[in-house]
C-alpha positions as CSV (number, residue, x, y, z in Angstrom):
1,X,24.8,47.0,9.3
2,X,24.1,43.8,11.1
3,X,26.7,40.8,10.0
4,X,24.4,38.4,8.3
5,X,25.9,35.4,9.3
6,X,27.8,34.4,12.4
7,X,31.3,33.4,13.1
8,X,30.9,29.9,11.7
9,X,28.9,30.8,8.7
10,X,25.8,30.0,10.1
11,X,23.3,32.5,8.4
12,X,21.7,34.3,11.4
13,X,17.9,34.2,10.5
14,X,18.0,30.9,9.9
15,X,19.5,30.4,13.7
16,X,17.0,32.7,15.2
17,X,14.2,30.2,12.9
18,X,15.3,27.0,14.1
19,X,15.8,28.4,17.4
20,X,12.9,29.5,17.7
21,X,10.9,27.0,16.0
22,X,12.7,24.2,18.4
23,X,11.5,26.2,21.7
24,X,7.5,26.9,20.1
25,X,7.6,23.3,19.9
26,X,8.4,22.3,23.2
27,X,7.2,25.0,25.4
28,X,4.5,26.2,23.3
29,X,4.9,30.4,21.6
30,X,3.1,32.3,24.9
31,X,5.8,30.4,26.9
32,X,9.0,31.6,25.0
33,X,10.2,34.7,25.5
34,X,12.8,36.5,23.3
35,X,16.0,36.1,25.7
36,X,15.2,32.1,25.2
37,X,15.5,32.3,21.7
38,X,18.4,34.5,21.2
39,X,20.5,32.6,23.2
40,X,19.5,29.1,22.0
41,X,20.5,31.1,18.1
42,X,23.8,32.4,19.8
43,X,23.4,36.0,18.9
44,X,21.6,39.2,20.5
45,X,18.2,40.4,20.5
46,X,19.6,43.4,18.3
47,X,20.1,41.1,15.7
48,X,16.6,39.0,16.6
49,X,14.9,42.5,15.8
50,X,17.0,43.4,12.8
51,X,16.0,40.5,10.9
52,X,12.6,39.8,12.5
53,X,11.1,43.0,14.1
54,X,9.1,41.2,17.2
55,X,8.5,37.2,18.1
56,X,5.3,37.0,16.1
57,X,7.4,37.9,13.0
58,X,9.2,34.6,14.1
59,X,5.9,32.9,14.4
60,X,4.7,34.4,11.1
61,X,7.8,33.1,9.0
62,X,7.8,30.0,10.5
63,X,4.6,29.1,8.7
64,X,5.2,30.9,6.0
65,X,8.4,29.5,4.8
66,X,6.6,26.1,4.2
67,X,4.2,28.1,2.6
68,X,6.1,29.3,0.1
69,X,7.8,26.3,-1.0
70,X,4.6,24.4,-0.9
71,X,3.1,27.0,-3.5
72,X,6.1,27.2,-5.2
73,X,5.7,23.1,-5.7
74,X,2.5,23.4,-6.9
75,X,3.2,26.1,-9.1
76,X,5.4,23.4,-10.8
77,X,3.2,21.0,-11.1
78,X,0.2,23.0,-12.1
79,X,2.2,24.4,-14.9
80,X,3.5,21.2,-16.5
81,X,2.2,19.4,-19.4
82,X,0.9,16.3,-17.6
83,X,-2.5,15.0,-17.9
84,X,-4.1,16.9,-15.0
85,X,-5.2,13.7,-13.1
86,X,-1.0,13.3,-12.7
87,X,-0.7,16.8,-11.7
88,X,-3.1,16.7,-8.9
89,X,-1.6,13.7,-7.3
90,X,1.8,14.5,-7.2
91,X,0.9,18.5,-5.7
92,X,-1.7,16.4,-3.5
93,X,1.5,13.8,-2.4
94,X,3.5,17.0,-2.3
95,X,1.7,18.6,0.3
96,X,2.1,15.7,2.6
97,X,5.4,15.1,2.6
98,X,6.5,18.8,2.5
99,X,3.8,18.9,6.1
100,X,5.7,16.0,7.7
101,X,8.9,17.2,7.2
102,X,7.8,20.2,8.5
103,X,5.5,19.1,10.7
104,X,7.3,20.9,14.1
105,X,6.3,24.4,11.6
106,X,2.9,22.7,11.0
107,X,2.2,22.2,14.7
108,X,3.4,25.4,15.8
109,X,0.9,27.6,13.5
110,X,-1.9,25.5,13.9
111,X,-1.3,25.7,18.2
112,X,-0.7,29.2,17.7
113,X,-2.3,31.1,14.6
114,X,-4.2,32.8,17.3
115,X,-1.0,34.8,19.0
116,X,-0.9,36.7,15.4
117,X,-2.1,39.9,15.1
118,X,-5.5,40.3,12.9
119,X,-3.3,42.2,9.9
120,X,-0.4,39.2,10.3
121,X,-3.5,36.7,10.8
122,X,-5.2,38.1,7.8
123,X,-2.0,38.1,5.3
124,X,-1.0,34.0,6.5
125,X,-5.2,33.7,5.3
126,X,-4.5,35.3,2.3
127,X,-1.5,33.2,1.4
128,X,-3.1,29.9,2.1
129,X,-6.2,30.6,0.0
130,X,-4.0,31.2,-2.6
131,X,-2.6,28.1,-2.4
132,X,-5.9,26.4,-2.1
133,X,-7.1,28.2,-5.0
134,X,-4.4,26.8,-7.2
135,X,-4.8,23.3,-6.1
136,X,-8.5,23.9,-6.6
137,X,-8.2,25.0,-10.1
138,X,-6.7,21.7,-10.5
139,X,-9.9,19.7,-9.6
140,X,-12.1,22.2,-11.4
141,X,-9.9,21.8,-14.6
142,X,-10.0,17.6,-14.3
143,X,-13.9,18.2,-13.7
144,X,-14.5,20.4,-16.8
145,X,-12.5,17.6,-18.7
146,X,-14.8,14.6,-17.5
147,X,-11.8,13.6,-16.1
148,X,-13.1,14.1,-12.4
149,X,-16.4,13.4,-11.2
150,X,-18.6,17.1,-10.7
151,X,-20.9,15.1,-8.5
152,X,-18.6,16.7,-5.1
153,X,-18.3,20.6,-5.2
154,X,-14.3,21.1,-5.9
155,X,-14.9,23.5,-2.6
156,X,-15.2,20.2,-0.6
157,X,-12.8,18.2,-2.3
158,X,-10.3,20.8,-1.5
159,X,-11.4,21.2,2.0
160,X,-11.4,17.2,2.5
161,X,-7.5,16.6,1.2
162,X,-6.6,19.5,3.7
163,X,-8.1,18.5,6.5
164,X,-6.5,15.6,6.6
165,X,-2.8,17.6,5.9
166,X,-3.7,19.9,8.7
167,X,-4.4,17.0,11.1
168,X,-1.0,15.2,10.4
169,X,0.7,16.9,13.1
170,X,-1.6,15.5,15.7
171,X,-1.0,11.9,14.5
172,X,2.3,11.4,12.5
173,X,5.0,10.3,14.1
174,X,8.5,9.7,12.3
175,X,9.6,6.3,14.2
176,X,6.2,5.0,13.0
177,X,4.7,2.3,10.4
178,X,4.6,4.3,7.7
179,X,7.3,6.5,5.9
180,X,5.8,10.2,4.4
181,X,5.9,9.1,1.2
182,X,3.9,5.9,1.7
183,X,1.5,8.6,3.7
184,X,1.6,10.8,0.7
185,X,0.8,7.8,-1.7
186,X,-2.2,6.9,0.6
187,X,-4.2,9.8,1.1
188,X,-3.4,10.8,-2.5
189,X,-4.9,7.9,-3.6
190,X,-7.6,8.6,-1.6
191,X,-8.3,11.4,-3.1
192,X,-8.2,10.6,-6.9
193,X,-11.0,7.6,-5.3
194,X,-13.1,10.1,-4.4
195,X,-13.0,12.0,-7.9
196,X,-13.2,9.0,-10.1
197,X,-16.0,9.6,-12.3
C-alpha cells in the first residue's frame, strides 16, 4: 500500500494538489503533463495514480474541493436560526471570500472545465446546481416571507450573484484596493439592494 504521506509528513495528495494546481495556473492544464507534476509534489507517478487515477482527476478535485467547503458553508448557514435576510448575506459574502482565496482553483476550472470528460463534466454540473439550489432556496424562502421582493425570478437573482463570483478571477487581484472581505461586503450588499421589497 502506497505510504500516505511523505518523509516530512507532508500528506501526498495534498502535494500532488498544490502541485498541480500551481503548474494549471501558470502553464495552463493542456500544457502540464504528469512528469511536471510529480516532480514539482516530490513523489512518483505510481503514487499520482494511486491517489488520483489520471490528470483530469487532478483537474476534477481541484474544483471540487472548494466546492465542497463552499456547500458545506452554506449548509451552516442555511440551517441556522437567523432571520433569513442574515443568512443569505453571510453564504452570499461567503462565497466570495472562499472564491478569492481560491481563486488560482477558481481560474483553473473555469479555463479548463472543457478538458473534463462529459461523465466528470456532468458530475462537477451536478454538484454546483446543488449548491445553487440551496442558496436559491434561500431567496425563495425570504420571497415567500415578504421579506424579499418576488418582482425578480429567484432563478435570476441566483444567476446574477454568481456571475459576478465566477468573474472574480479575471479581475481580483490580492495587492489591490480592496481586501476579500470588503469584496464580499460589497457585492453582498448589492445583492440584498436588489431584493429589498
Amino acid at each position: 500500500m502506497a505510504r500516505t504521506t511523505d518523509g516530512e509528513g507532508s500528506p501526498v495528495p495534498q502535494r500532488l494538489l498544490a502541485a498541480a494546481t500551481r503548474l494549471f495556473a501558470e502553464q495552463g492544464y493542456d500544457r502540464t503533463s504528469v512528469q511536471e507534476i510529480v516532480e514539482a509534489a516530490g513523489v512518483t507517478k505510481g503514487a499520482l495514480y494511486h491517489y488520483f487515477g489520471s490528470k483530469e482527476d487532478l483537474l476534477q478535485e481541484v474544483y471540487a474541493r472548494v466546492l465542497r467547503l463552499q456547500q458545506e458553508r452554506l449548509d451552516d448557514f442555511a440551517d441556522s436560526d437567523a432571520p433569513v435576510e442574515e443568512r443569505l448575506r453571510a453564504a452570499a459574502a461567503d462565497v466570495v471570500v472562499t472564491t478569492i482565496e481560491n481563486l488560482d482553483d477558481a481560474a483553473i476550472f473555469f479555463r479548463s472545465m472543457h478538458h473534463l470528460s462529459p461523465e466528470k463534466n456532468k458530475q462537477v454540473r451536478s454538484e454546483r446546481r446543488r449548491y445553487h439550489e440551496r442558496f436559491r432556496a434561500l431567496v425563495e424562502e425570504g420571497q415567500r416571507a415578504g421579506v424579499f421582493s418576488s418582482a425578480t425570478p429567484a432563478d435570476l437573482v441566483v444567476d446574477y450573484h454568481f456571475g459576478s463570483v465566477h468573474h472574480l478571477s479575471t479581475w481580483y487581484r490580492p495587492d489591490g484596493p480592496l481586501a476579500p472581505q470588503q469584496v464580499a461586503d460589497h457585492l453582498a450588499d448589492l445583492l440584498l439592494r436588489a431584493l429589498r421589497p
